[in-house]
N, C-alpha and C positions, 0 to 999 in steps of 0.2 A: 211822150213815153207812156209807155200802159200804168194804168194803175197797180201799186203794189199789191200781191197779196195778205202780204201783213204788213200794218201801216201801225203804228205807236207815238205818239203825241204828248210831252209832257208827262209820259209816265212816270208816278211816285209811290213807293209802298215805303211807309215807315210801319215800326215796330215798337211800339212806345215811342222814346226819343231817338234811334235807332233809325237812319234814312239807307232804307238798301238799296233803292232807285231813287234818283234824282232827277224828276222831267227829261224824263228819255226819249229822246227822239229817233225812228229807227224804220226804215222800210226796206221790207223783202220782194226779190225783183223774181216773176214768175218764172222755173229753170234754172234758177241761180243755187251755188253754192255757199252759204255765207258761214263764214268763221267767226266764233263770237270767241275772243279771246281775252283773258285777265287772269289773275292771280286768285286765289283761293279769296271767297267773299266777297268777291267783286262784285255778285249782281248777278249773274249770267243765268243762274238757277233759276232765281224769282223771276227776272224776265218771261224765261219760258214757262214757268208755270203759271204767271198770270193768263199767257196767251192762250196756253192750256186748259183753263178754266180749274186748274186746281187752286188758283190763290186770289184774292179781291185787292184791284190795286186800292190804292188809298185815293188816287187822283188821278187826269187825263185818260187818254182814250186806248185803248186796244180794238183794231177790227181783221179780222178773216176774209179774205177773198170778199172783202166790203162789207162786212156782219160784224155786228159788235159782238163781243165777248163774253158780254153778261147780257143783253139782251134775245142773242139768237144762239145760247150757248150749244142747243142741240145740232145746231147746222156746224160751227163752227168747231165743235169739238168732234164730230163727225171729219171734218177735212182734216186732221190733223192728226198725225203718227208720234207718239212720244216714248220715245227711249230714255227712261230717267237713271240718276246715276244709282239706285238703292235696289237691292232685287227685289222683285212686290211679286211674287205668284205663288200659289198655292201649291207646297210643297210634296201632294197626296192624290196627284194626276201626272200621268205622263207627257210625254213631251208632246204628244200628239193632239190628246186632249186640250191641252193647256191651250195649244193655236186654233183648237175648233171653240172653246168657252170663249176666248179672246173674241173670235169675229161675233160669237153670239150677242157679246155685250153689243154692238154696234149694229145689230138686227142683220149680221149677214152669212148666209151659208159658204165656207169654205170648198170649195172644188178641191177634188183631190188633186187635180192639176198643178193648181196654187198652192196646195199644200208642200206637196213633192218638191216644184221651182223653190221654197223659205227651205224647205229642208236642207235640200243640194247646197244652196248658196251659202245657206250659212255650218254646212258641214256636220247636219245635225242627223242625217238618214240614218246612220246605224244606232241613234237613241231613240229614237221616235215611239219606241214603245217602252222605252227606261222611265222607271220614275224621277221625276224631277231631284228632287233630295238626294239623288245617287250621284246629280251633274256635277263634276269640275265647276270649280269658280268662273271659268275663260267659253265655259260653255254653258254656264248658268247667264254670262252677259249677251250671248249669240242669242239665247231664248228670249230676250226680253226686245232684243233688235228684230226676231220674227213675231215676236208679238205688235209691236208697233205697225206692220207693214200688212197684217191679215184683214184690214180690210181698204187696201190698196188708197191708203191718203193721198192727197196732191200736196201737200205739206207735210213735212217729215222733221222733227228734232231729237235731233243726238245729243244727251248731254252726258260726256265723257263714254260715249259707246266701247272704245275698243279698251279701256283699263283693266289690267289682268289679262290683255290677250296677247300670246305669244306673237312676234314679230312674225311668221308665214302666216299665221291665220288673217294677224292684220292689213295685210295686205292684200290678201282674198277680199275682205270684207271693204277696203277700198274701192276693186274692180267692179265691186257688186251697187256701190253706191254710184259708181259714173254710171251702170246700166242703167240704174232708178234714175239717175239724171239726164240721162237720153231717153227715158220713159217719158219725160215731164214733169220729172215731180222734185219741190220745191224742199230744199236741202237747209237747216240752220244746223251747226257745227258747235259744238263745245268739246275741246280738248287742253291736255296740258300736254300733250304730244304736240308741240310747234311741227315738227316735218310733214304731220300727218295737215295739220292747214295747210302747208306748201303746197302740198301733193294735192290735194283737193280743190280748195277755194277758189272760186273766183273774187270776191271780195271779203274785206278783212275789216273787222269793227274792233276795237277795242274797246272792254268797259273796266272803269275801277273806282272802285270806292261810291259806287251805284251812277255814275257817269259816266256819260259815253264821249270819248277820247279821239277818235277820229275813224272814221268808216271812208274806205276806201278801193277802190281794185287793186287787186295783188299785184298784178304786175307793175303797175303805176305807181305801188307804195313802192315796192323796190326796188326802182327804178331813182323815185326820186329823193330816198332817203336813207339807201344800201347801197354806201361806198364799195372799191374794190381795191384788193391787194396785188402787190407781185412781190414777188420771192424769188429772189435768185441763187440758185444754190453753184459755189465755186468749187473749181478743182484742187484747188490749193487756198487754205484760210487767210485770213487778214489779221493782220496786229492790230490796227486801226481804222477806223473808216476814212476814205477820205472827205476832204472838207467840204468838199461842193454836194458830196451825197446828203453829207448832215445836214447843209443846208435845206436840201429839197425833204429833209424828214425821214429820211433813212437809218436804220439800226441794222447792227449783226447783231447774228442769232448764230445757234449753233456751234459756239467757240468759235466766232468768226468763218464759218464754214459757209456762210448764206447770209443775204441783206435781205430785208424787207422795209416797201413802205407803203402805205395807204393813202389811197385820192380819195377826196370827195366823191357826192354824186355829179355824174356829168364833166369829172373832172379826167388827164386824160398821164395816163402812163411817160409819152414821149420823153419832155423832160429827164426824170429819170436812166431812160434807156437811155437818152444819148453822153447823161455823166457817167453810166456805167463803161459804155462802149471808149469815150474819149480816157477814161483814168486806166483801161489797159486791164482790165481785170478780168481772170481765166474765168471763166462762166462756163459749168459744167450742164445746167438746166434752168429755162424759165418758165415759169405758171403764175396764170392770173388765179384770184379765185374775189369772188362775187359774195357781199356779206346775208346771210339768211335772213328768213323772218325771225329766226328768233333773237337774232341781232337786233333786227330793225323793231321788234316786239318791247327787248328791254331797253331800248333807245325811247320808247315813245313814253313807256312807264314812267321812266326815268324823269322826262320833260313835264307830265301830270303830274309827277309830283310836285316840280318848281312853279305848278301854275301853268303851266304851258295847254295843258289840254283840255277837253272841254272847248 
């Protein structure tokens, strides 16, 4: 397997007595989209800000496309695009300025070409000459995601990018992240929007309480630990369920209008279907449905908390 571009080793920052990371181990795979998910104070932040070179871990290693973090910070914070979750620009330039000063920091001239493409993408063309201070909340976060990207990194961190953004725009700014991911260029995710890692991720890390909880591929996570339902909705209610159903784990719902029951992963409907078909019951409609990540998110939590993770 290729070397990661971002590799992490026993990462720690404590804060006084205060441990935000816990010898965190963590590699980002080049092209990939990775979902860094947890609950508020989880870690997620400092993470990327050590990677960033905005904060000094306390211990273990951070490296960049094989550069360490503190030793070759100009290389390494060069390769890296970061969208933080605070707005940090100067309120007394317009939009346009803003993304020519941005690539300046990084020693590089903006093409208007380049320009134009952040503009389009992230829906900002008709402000481009607005002052900042006059932007919407939803489009004061847009500017800060074109700022990250104007001097075209191979490493890219989102930490909570689309917050405040209306569901159409969000979903532009999804279409615009697979293009950067078909580009080459190297995706870390932080949201409290669970659909929005469905929809994106290839793999899925969980950190919490500055630990890291299980990193895995999305598919594979819900595969192997996102059960699935059937629901069967009748044409005429039940008084009672019958007994063979309750055995297999069946409930009405609905005033008796509808059964439902849940299998494991890997586990299989059949069963089921065949005590529903054999007790005679009017069955109006059946549907499977498949449990989310955000299911499978607060299942994991769940189990960190008992000790399970880690």
């Amino acid at each position: 397997m290729p070397a990661p571009v971002v590799r992490l080793r026993s990462l720690t920052k404590r804060y006084g007595e205060f441990t935000a990371l816990d010898r965190v181990d963590l590699d980002v795979q080049a092209g990939e989209i990775l979902a860094l998910l947890g609950p508020n104070g989880a870690g997620k932040t400092t993470l990327i800000s050590i990677v960033a070179g905005i904060v000094r871990a306390t211990s273990g290693d951070a490296t960049v496309l094989g550069r360490d973090v503190v030793a070759d910070y100009r290389f390494t914070r060069r390769a890296i695009g970061l969208v933080p979750q605070e707005i940090n620009f100067d309120p007394f330039f317009t939009v346009e300025e803003t993304l020519r000063i941005q690539a300046g920091y990084f020693g590089v001239r903006l093409p208007d070409e380049r320009l134009e493409e952040i503009l389009e993408a992230l829906d900002l063309g008709e402000k481009r000459h607005a002052n900042t201070r006059s932007l919407s909340g939803g489009m004061k976060r847009r500017l800060l995601i074109g700022k990250a990207l104007v001097h075209e990194p191979r490493i890219l961190f989102l930490d909570e990018p689309t917050a405040g953004v209306d569901v159409k725009l969000r979903q532009g700014l999804w279409a615009y992240v697979r293009r950067l991911q078909g580009r080459g260029t190297t995706i870390v995710l932080t949201t409290h929007y669970i659909e929005e890692a469905e929809e994106l991720a290839d793999r899925v890390a969980v950190i919490d309480k500055g630990r890291i909880l299980l990193v895995e591929e999305k598919r594979r996570l819900l595969e192997r630990q996102a059960g699935k339902t059937l629901r069967v909705t009748l044409t005429a209610p039940l008084a009672e369920l019958p007994e063979r159903l309750g055995v297999l784990g069946a409930r009405l719902e609905a005033g008796g209008g509808a059964l439902a029951v849940e299998v494991p992963p890997g586990g299989s409907f059949g069963p089921m279907l065949e005590a529903v078909a054999a007790a005679g019951l009017p069955i109006g409609d059946v549907e499977t449905r498949r449990a989310t990540l955000e299911q499978v998110f607060v299942s994991v939590l769940g189990d960190g908390d008992r000790g399970g993770g880690a």
